[in-house]
C-alpha positions as CSV (number, residue, x, y, z in Angstrom):
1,X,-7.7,178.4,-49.4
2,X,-11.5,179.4,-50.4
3,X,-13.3,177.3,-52.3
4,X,-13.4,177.9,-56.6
5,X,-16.9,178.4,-57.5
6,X,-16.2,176.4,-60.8
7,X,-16.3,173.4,-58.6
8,X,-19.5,173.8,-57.5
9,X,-20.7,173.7,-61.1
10,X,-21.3,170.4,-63.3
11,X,-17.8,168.8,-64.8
12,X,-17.2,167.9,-67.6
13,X,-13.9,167.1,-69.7
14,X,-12.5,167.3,-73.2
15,X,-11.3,163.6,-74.5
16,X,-8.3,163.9,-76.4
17,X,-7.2,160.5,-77.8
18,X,-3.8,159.8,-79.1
19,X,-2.8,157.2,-81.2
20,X,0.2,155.4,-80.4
21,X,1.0,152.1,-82.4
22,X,3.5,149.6,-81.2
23,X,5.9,149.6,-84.5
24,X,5.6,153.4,-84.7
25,X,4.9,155.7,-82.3
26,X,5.2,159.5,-82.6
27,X,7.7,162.0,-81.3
28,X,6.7,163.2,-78.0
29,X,7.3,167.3,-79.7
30,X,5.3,166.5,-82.3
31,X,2.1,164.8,-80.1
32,X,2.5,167.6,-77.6
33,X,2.1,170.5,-80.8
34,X,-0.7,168.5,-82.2
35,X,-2.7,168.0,-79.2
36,X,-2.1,171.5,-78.6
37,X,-3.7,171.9,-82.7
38,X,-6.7,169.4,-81.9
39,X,-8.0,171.6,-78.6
40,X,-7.6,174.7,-81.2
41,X,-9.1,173.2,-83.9
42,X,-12.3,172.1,-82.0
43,X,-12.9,175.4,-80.2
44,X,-12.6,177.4,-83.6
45,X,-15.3,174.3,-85.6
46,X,-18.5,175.7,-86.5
47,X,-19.9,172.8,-84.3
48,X,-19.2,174.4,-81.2
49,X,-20.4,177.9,-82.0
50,X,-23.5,179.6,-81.8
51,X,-26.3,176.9,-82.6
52,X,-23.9,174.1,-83.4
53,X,-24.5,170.9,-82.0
54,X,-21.3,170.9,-80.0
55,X,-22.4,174.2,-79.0
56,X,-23.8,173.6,-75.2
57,X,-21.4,170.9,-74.2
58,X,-18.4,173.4,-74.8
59,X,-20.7,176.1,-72.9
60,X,-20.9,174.4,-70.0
61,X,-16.9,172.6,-70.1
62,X,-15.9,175.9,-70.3
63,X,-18.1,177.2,-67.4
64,X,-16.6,174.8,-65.1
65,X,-12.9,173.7,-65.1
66,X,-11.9,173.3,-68.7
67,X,-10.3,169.5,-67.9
68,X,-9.1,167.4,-70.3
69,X,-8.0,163.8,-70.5
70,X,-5.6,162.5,-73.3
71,X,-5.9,158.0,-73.6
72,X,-4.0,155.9,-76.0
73,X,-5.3,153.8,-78.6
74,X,-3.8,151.4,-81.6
75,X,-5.1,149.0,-83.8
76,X,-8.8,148.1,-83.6
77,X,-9.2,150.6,-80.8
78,X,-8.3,153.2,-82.3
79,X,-10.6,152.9,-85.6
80,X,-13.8,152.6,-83.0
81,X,-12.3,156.5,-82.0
82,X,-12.5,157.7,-85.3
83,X,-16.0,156.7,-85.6
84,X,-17.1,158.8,-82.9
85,X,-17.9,162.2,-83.5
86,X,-14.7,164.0,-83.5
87,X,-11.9,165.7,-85.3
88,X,-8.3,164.3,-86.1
89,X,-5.5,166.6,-86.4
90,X,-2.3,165.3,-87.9
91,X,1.0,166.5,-86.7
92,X,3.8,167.8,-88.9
93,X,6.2,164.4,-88.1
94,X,2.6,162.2,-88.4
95,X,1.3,162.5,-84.9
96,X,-2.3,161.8,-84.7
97,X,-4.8,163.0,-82.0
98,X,-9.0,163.0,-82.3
99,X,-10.4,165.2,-79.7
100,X,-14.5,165.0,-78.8
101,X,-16.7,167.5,-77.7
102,X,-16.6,167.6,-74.2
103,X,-18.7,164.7,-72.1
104,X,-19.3,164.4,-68.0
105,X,-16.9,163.5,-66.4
106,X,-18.6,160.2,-65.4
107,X,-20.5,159.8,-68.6
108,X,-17.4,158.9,-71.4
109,X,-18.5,156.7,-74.4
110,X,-17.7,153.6,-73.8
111,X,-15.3,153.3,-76.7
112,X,-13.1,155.8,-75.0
113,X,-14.0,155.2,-71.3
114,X,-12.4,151.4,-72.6
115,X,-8.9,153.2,-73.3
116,X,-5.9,153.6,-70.8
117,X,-4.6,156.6,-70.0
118,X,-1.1,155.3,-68.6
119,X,1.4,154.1,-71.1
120,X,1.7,157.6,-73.0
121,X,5.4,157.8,-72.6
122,X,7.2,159.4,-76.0
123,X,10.3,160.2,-76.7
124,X,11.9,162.8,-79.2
125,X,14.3,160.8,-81.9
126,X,16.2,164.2,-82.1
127,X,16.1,167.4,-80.8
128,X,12.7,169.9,-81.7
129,X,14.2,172.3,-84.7
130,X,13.7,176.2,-83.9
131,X,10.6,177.7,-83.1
132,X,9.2,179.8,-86.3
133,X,9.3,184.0,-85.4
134,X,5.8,184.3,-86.6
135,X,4.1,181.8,-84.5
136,X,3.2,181.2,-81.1
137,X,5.3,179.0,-78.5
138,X,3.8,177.0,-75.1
139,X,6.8,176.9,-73.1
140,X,6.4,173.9,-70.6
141,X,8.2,173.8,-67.4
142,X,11.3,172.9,-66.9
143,X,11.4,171.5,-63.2
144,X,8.4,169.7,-64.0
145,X,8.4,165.9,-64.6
146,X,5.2,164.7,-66.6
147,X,3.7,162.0,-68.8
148,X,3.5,162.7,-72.6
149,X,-0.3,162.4,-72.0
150,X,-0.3,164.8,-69.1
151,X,1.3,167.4,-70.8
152,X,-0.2,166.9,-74.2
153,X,-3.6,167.7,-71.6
154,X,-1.5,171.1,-70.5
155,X,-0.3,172.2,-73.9
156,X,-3.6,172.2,-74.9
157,X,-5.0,174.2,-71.7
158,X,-2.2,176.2,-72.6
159,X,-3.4,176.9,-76.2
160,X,-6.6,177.3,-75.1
161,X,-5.6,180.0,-72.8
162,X,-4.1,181.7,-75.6
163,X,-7.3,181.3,-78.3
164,X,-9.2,183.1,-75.4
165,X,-6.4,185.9,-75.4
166,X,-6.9,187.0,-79.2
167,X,-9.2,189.1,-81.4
168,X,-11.8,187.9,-83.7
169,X,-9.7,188.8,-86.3
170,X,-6.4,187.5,-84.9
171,X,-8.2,183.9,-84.2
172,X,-9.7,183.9,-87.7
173,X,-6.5,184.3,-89.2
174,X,-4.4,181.7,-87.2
175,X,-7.0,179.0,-87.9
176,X,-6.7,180.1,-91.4
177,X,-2.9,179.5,-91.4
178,X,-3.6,175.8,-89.7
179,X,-2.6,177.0,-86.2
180,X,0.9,176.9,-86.6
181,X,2.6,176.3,-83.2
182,X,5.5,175.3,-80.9
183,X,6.0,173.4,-77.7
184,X,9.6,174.1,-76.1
185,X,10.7,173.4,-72.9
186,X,11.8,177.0,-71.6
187,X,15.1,177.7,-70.5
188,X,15.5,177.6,-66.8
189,X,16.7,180.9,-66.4
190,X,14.0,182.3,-68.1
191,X,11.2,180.6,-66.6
192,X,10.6,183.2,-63.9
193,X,10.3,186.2,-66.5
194,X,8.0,184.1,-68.5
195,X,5.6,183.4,-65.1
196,X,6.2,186.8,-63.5
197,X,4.3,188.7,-66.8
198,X,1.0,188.8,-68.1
199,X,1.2,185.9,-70.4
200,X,-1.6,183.1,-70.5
201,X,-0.6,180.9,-67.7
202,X,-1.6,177.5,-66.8
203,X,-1.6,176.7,-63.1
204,X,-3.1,172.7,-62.7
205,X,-5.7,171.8,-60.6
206,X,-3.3,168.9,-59.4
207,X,-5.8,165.9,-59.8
208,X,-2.9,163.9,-61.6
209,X,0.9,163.7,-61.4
210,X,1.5,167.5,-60.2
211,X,0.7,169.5,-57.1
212,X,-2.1,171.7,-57.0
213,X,-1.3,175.2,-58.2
214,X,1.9,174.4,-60.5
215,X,2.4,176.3,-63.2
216,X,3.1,173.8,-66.4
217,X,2.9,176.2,-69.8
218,X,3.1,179.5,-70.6
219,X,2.1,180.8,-73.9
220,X,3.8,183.4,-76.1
221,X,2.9,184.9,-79.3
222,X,5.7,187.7,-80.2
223,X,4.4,188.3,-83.3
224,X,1.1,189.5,-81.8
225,X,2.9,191.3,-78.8
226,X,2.4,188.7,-76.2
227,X,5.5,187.9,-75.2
228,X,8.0,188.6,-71.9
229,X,9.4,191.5,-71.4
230,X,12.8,189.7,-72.5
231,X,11.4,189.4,-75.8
């Protein structure tokens, strides 16, 4: 296998941090879409663009491998988060995640660096509702096996694939419309059609959970003509 030249590069990583309280934590479908939201959210900031002072961190995350890294925090912990710089996107069921311009990947704030990433285990109280026609879906695996955390991190590799995908126009107006989304897990069956296109496809690097090279989301957008040939 040759060697990625991203490796070679300085790594960094995008903190996503989720907040999970004991009494009340949130569906794992509604943390996966809004971690999905946060990644979105930040890329499309004006922080991050042109002169902004997010501007060169995102430059060079993205230059590299775009890694990111969701930890857990309640209580206490997670106030200290939301003091950071940051931005918290809410999820339709109450799901909260603050992502962070990207960092090193040895150089985390120690307010974050302090938070575990283990323990990110959610579960659905009922099955997801159907997906809406005029939004986009990240299909997730279905033979794969992974931490809410870990896939919250590919649902929004997987959004980010897509953001990269669109037009001007087309990104201006989803951000507009609050980046409506859905996270499914596909249908076995059809798993092979949706890997065997064109579609934005995340493959993992395989530092966590997964062997290298698996394929964990696939992104569609219909509406914009980005879908299987099924579709």
């Amino acid at each position: 296998m040759g060697t990625d030249p991203r490796d070679a590069k300085p790594q960094y990583v995008l903190p996503l941090v989720v907040r999970i309280e004991r009494a009340a934590p949130p569906a794992r479908t509604d943390a996966l879409e809004t971690s999905a939201r946060a990644v979105l959210a930040i890329l499309a900031d004006e922080r991050a663009q042109g002169e902004g002072e997010w501007a060169r961190a995102i430059e060079d995350w993205e230059d590299a491998r775009i890694r990111k890294v969701v930890r857990r925090a309640r209580g206490a912990e997670w106030r200290r988060a939301e003091a950071l710089p940051g931005i918290t996107v809410t999820g339709a069921g109450g799901a909260e995640v603050r992502v962070f311009p990207p960092v090193p990947l040895d150089g985390w704030p120690k307010d974050l660096a302090r938070l575990q990433v283990s323990g990110t285990d959610l579960d659905d109280p009922a099955e997801p509702g159907p997906v809406a026609a005029d939004a986009p879906v990240l299909w997730l695996n279905p033979a794969l096996d992974m931490s809410a955390g870990k896939t919250m991190a590919q649902t929004g590799h997987g959004a980010q694939l897509l953001w990269w995908r669109l037009s001007d126009a087309d990104r201006k107006a989803w951000r507009a419309a609050g980046f409506p989304l859905s996270v499914r897990t596909a249908d076995p069956a059809r798993w092979p059609l949706l890997t065997s296109g064109d579609l934005p496809l995340v493959r993992d690097a395989g530092f966590t959970e997964i062997a290298p090279g698996s394929c964990t989301v696939v992104a569609e957008y219909p509406a914009l003509g980005i879908r299987a040939a099924d579709a």
